[in-house]
TORTORKE-781835 format. One line per 5 residues: number of its first residue (from 1); their letters; for each residue x, y, z of C-alpha. Coordinates in nm, 2 decimals. Each point is the difference from the previous one (the first is absolute). Layout:
<sites>
NUM	a	X/Y/Z  ...
</sites>
This chain:
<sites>
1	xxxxx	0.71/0.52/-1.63  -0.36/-0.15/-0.08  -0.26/0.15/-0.25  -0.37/-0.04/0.13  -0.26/-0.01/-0.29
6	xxxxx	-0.37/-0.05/0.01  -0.11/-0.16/-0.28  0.14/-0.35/0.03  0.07/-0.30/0.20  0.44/0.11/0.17
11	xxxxx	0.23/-0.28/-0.07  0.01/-0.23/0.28  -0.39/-0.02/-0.02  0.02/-0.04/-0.42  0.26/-0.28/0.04
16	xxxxx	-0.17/-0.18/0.27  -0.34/-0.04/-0.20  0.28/-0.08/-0.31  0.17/-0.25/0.16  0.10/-0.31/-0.20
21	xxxxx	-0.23/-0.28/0.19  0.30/-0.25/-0.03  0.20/0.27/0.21  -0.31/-0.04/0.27  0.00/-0.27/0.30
26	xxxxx	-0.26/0.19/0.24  -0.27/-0.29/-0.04  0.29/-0.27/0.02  0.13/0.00/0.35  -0.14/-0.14/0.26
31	xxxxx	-0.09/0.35/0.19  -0.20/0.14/-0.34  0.03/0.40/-0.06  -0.21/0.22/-0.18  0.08/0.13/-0.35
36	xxxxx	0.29/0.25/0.10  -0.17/0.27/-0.22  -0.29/-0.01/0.28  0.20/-0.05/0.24  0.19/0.34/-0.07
41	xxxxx	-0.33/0.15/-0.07  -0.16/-0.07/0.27  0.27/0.08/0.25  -0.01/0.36/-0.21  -0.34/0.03/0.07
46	xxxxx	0.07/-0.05/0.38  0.29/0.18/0.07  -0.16/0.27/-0.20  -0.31/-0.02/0.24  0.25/0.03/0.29
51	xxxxx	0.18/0.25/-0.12  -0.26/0.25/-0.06  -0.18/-0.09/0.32  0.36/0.10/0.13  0.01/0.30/-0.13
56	xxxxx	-0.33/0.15/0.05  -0.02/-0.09/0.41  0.34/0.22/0.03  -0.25/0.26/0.06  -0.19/-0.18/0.30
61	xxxxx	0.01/0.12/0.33  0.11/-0.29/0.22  -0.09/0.02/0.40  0.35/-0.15/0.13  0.22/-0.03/-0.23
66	xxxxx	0.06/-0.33/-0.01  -0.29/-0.24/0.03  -0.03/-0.27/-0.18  -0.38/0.08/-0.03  0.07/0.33/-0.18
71	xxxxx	-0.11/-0.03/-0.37  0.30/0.24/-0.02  0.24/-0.27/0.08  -0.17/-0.27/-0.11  0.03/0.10/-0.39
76	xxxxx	0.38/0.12/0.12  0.04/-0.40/0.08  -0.14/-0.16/-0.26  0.14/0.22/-0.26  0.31/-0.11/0.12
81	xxxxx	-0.12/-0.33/0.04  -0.07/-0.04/-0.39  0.29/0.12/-0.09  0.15/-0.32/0.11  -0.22/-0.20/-0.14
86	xxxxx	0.00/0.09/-0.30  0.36/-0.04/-0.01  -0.05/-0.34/0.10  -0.26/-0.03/-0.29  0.29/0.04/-0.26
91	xxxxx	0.17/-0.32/0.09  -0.36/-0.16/0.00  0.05/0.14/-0.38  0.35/-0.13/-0.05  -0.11/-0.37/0.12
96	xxxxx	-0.27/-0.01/-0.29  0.30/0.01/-0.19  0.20/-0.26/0.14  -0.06/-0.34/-0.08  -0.10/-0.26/0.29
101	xxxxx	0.28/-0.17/0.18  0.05/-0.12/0.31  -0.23/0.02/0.31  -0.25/0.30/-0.01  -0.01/0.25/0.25
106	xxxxx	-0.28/0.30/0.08  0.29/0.28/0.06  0.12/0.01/-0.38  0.33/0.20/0.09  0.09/-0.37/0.21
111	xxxxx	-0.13/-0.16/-0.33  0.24/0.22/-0.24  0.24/-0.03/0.25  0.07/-0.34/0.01  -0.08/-0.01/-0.38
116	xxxxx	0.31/0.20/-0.05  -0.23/0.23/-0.25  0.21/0.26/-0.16  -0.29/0.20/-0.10  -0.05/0.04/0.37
121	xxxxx	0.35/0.07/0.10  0.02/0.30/-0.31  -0.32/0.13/0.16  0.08/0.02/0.37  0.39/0.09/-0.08
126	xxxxx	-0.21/0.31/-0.16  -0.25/0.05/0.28  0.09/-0.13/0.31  0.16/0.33/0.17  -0.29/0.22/-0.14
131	xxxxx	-0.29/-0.20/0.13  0.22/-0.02/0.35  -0.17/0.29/0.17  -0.33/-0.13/-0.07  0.08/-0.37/0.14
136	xxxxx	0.15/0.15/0.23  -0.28/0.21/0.17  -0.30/-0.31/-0.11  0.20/-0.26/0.20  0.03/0.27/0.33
141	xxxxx	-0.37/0.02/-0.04  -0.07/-0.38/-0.05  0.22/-0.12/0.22  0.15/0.27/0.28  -0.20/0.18/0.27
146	xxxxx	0.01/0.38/-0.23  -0.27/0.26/0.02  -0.01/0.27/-0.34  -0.02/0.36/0.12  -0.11/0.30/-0.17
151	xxxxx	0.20/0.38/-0.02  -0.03/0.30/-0.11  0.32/0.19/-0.12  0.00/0.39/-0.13  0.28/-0.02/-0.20
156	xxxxx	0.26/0.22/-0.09  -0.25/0.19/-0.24  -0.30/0.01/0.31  -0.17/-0.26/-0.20  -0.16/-0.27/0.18
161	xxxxx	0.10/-0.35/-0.05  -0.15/-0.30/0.11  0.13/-0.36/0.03  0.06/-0.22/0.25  0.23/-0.30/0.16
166	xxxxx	0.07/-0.29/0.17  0.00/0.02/0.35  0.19/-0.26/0.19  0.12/-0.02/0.36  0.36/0.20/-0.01
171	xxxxx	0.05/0.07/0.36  -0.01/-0.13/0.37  -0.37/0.13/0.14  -0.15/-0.09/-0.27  0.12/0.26/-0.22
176	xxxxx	-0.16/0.02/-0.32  0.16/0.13/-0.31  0.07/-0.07/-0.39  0.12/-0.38/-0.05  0.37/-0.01/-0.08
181	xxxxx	-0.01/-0.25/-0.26  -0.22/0.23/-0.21  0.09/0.32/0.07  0.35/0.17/-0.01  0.10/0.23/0.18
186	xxxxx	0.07/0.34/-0.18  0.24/0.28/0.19  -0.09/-0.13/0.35  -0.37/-0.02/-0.08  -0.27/-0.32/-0.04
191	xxxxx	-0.17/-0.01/-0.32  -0.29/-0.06/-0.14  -0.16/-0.03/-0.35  -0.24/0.26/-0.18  -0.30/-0.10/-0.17
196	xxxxx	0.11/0.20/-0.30  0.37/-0.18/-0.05  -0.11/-0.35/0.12  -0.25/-0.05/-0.28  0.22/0.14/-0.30
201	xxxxx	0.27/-0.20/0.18  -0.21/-0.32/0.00  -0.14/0.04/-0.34  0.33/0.06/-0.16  0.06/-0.32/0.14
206	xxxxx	-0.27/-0.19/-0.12  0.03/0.11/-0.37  0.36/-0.09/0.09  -0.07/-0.34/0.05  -0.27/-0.03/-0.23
211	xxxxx	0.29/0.08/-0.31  0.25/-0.23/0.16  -0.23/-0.32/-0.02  -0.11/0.13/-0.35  0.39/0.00/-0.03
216	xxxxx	0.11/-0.31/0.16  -0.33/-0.22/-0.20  0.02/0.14/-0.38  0.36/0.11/0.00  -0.07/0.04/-0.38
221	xxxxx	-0.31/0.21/0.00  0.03/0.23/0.26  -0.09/0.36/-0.04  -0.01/0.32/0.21  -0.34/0.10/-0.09
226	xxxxx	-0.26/-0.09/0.31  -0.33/0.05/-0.18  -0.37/-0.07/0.09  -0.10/-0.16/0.32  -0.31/0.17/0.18
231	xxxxx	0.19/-0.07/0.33  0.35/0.11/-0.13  -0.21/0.30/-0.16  -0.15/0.12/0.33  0.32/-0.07/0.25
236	xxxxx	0.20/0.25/-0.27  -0.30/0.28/0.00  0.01/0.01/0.37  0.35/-0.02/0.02  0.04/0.28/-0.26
241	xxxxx	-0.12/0.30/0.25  0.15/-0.10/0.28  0.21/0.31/0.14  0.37/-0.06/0.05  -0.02/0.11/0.37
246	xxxxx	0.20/-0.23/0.24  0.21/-0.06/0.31  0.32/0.14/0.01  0.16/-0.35/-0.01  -0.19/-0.08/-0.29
251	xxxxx	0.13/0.25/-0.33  0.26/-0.16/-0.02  -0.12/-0.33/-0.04  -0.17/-0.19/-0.32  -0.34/0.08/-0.11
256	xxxxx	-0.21/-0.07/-0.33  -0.06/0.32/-0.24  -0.25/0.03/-0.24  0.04/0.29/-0.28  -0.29/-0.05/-0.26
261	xxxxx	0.08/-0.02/-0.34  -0.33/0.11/-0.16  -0.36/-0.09/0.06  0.04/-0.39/-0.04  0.35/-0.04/0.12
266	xxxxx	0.21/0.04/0.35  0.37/-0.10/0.08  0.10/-0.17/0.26  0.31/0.08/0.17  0.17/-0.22/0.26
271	xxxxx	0.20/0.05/0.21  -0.07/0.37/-0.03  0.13/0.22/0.28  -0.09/0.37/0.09  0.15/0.33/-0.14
276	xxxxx	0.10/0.23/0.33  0.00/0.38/-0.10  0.26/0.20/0.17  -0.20/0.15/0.26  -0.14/-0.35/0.10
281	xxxxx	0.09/-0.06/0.38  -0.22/-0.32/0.04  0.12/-0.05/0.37  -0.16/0.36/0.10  -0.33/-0.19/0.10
286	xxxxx	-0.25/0.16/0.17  -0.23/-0.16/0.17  -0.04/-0.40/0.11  -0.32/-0.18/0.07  0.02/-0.29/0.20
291	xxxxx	-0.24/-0.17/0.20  0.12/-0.24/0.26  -0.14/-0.27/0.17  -0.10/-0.01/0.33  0.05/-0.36/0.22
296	xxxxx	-0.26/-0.05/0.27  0.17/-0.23/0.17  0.32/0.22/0.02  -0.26/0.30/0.06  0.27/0.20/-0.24
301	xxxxx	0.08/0.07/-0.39  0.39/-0.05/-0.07  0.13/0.00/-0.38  0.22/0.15/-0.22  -0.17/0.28/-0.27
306	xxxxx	0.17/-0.04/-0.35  0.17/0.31/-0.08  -0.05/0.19/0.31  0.41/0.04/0.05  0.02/0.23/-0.35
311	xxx	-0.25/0.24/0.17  0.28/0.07/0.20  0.34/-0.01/-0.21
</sites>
């Protein structure tokens, strides 16, 4: 659990601008780094710009569901995007605190690899499986032929939820579906993710990592308490109303929750996971969503629609 105040710098940011200069090498290597208290707070300020942008287009109607013109899935992509890269940025932060050896290198995980750093093996021992999903999907869209696609599930309460996936070729005809790297089957079913639990999901994360590097760097003066950042400040105030409506598939699996304490202060709880009442069925779905796309040159549409099977079970 993490507290959330708002009146001062949290502790990562505070022992950053803190530092001890002798403990500080990001002006001494060959490849020179920025002050890793602007470095954090300016990849806060992005991935804060990201995210919201994120958030508000879930509302946009988009024409075909998966064009890479669509604002829509645009701000999908490079939410997703900046997730990664501000992973990365948090080795760019260790390094400043590594002194200079060897050969330099512009990918500082190569760097504190070969530099055998144990600030960077604590940290990614700590990380590494939760920022998976997130590397996973950003090196698909680099680096595979993926489109993202947009649905529209009523779940088991009618309630419309939107999200979206990765669509990959699955099938001979050029059948189009969910790409099994990223999404799991559930009961017989693709997947997909929902706006709703893929935001708490990836901010629980992100606060995550944030306390882990505090963690790993000032081992003696680490603290729980996450207070004021404008960009930490406005992720957690969006993130506070978000409804806890998701995919079947999805209660059961980690999100962040925010209780607030009193008009300064929120907790931060991660992993948190979702309280089913007894009369909670959350495979009883009711409606799916699900554009396809159509191929011209096979003059025909051919995919698999996440969740379309429970419909029928």
């Amino acid at each position: 659990m993490f507290y959330f105040s708002e009146k001062n710098a949290f502790p990562l940011l505070k022992n950053l601008l803190d530092a001890d200069p002798s403990r500080l090498f990001h002006e001494q290597h060959e490849i020179k780094q920025a002050h890793p208290a602007d470095i954090l707070t300016e990849k806060l300020n992005r991935i804060n710009a990201k995210f919201q942008t994120f958030w508000k287009n879930r509302s946009l109607e988009t024409q075909c569901g998966d064009s890479k013109n669509d604002p829509k899935i645009e701000s999908i992509s490079d939410y997703i995007l900046e997730l990664d890269s501000f992973y990365d940025s948090l080795f760019l932060i260790i390094k400043c605190f590594e002194f200079p050896q060897g050969q330099d290198n512009k990918d500082a995980i190569k760097w504190l690899q070969g530099k055998k750093s144990n600030i960077y093996h604590n940290f990614l021992g700590s990380t590494k499986q939760s920022q998976k999903l997130f590397r996973d999907i950003a090196n698909k869209l680099k680096h595979d032929h993926v489109s993202i696609s947009i649905l529209t599930v009523h779940n088991h309460k009618n309630i419309p939820v939107d999200g979206f996936y990765i669509q990959s070729i699955v099938g001979p005809n050029d059948q189009r579906g969910p790409d099994p790297d990223i999404h799991k089957p559930y009961k017989r079913s693709a997947t997909a993710m929902s706006y709703n639990h893929f935001a708490l999901h990836s901010i629980g994360c992100l606060f995550l990592h944030l306390d882990k590097l505090n963690k790993s760097l000032f081992p003696k003066n680490s603290s729980n308490i996450f207070e004021q950042s404008a960009a930490a400040r406005g992720i957690i105030f969006t993130c506070e109303f978000i409804e806890h409506d998701f995919y079947p598939d999805e209660y059961e699996k980690p999100f962040i929750g925010i209780k607030r304490v009193d008009a300064d202060k929120v907790s931060l709880i991660y992993p948190h996971r979702y309280k089913k009442s007894a009369n909670e069925f959350f495979d009883k779905i009711n409606r799916v969503n699900a554009p396809r796309k159509f191929n011209q040159r096979t003059d025909s549409s051919n995919g698999i629609i996440p969740y379309l099977p429970l419909l029928y079970q």
